[in-house]
VOPAGU-2260 file (C-alpha; in pm, 1 decimal, decimal comma):
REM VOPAGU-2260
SITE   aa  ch    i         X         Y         Z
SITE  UNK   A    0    6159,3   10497,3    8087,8
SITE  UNK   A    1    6432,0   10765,4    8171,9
SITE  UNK   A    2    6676,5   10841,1    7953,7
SITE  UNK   A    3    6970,0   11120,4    7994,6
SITE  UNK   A    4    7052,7   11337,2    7791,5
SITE  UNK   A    5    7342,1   11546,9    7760,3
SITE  UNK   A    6    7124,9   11872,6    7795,5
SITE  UNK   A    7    6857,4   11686,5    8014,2
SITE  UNK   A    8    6663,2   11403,5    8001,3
SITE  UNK   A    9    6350,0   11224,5    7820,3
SITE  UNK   A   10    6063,8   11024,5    7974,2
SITE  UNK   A   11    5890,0   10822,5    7771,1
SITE  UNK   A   12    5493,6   10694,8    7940,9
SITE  UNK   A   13    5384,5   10548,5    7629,1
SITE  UNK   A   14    5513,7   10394,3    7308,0
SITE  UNK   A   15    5385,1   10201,6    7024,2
SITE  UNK   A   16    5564,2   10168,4    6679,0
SITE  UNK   A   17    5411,5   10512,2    6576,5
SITE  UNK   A   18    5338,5   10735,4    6861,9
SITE  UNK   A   19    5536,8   10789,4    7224,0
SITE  UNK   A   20    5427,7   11034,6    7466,8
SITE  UNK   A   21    5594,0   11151,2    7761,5
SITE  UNK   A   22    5827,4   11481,1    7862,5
SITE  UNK   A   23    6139,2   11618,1    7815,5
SITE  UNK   A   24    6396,3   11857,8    8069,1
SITE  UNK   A   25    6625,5   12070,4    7913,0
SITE  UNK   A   26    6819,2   12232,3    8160,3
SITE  UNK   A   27    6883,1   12596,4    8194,9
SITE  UNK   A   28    7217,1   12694,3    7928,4
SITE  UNK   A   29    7121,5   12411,6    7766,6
SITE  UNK   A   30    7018,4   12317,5    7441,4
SITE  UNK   A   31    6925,2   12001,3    7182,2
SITE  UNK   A   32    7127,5   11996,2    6860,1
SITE  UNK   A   33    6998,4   12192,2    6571,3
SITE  UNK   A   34    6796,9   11861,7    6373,7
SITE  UNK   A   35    6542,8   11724,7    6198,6
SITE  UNK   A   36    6309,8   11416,6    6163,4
SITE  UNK   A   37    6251,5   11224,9    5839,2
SITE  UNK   A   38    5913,7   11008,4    5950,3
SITE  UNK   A   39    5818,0   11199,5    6293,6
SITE  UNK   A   40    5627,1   11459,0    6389,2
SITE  UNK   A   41    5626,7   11637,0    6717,1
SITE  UNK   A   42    5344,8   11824,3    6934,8
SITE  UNK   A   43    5547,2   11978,2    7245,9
SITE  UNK   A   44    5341,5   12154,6    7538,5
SITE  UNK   A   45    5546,7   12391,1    7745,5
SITE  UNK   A   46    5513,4   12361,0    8149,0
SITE  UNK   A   47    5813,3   12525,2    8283,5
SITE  UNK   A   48    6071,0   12765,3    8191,1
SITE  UNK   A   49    6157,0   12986,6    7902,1
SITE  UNK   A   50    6382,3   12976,1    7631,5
SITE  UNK   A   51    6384,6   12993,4    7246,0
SITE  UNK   A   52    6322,8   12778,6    6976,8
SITE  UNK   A   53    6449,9   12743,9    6660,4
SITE  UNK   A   54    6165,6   12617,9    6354,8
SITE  UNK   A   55    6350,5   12638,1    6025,8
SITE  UNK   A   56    6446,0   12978,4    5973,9
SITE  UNK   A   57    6263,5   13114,3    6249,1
SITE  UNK   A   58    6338,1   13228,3    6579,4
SITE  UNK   A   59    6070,5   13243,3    6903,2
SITE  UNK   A   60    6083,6   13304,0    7251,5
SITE  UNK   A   61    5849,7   13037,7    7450,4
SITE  UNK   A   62    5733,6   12995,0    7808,8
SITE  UNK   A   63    5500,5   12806,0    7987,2
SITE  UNK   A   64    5134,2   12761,9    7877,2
SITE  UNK   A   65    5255,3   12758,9    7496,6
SITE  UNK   A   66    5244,2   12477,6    7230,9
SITE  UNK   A   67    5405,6   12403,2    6971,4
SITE  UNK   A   68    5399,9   12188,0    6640,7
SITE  UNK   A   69    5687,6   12081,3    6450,0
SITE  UNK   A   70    5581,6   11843,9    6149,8
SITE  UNK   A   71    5819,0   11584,8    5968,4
SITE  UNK   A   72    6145,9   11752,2    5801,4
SITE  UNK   A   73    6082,8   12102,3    5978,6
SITE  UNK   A   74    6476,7   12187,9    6145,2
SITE  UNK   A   75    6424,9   12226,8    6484,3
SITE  UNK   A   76    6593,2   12334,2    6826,3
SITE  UNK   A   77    6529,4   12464,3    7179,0
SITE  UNK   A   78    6744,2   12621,3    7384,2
SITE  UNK   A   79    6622,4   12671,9    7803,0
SITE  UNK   A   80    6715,6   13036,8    7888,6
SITE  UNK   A   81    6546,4   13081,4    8193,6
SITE  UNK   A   82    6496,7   12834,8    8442,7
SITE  UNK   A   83    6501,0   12424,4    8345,2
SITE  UNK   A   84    6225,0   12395,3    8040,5
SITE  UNK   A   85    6007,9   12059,1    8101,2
SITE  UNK   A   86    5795,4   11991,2    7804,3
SITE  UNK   A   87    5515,1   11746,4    7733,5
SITE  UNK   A   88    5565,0   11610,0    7379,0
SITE  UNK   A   89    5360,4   11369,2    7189,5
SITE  UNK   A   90    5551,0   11206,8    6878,1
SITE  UNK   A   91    5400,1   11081,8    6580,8
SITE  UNK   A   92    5467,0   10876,1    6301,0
SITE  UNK   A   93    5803,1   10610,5    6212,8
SITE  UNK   A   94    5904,8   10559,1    6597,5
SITE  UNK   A   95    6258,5   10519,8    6570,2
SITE  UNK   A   96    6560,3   10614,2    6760,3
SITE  UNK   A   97    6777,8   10648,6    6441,8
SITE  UNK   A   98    6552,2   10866,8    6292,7
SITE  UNK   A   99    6771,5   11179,9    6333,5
SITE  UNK   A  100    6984,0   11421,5    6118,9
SITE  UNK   A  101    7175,1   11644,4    6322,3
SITE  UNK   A  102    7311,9   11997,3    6176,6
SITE  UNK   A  103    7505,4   12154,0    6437,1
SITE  UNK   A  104    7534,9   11996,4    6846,5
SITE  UNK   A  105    7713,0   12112,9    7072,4
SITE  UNK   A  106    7800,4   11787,2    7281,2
SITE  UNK   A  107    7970,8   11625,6    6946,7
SITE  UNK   A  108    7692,7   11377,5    6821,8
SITE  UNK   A  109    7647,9   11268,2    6524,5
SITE  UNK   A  110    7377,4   11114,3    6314,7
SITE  UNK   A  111    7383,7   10797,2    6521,3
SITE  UNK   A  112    7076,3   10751,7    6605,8
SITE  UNK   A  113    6922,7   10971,5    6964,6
SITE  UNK   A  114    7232,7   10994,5    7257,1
């Protein structure tokens, strides 16, 4: 299932109560609020693009062919610099769409569960 995004879009293949897998677009100037996860844990795969990511307090540039793990709590955002980022993700944990504190987005979202 498709869903858009106001920085791209998500595709979940599978989901069960504690895991989804699937892939994510951000497109290029875009990026996903600056948030974190109580009860999920994420392991993204890069395919296309490049662009930075924030993990905590941490900055990195990332590009295809790298991987990334962002366990449960850890502040996290990415940001597609060059070119539309598609990422493979695999989620863990409590699946649930209001499982989301936001710190800082720039299309005015709140806590409200995933828009």
């Amino acid at each position: 299932m498709t869903s858009e995004k106001p920085w791209g879009s998500e595709d979940d293949w599978l989901a069960t109560e504690r895991f989804v897998m699937g892939k994510f677009l951000v497109r290029e100037g875009e990026r996903t609020s600056l948030h974190l996860h109580e009860g999920q844990s994420h392991f993204w795969f890069v395919e296309s693009g490049n662009g930075e990511l924030i993990l905590e307090e941490e900055q990195f540039l990332i590009g295809p062919g790298d991987s990334i793990y962002i366990d449960v709590g850890q502040l996290h955002r990415l940001s597609a610099m060059v070119g539309d980022m598609d990422v493979f993700t695999v989620t863990a944990g409590f699946i649930d769409p209001a499982d989301i504190v936001r710190f800082e987005d720039d299309y005015g979202r709140t806590n409200e569960g995933i828009d």
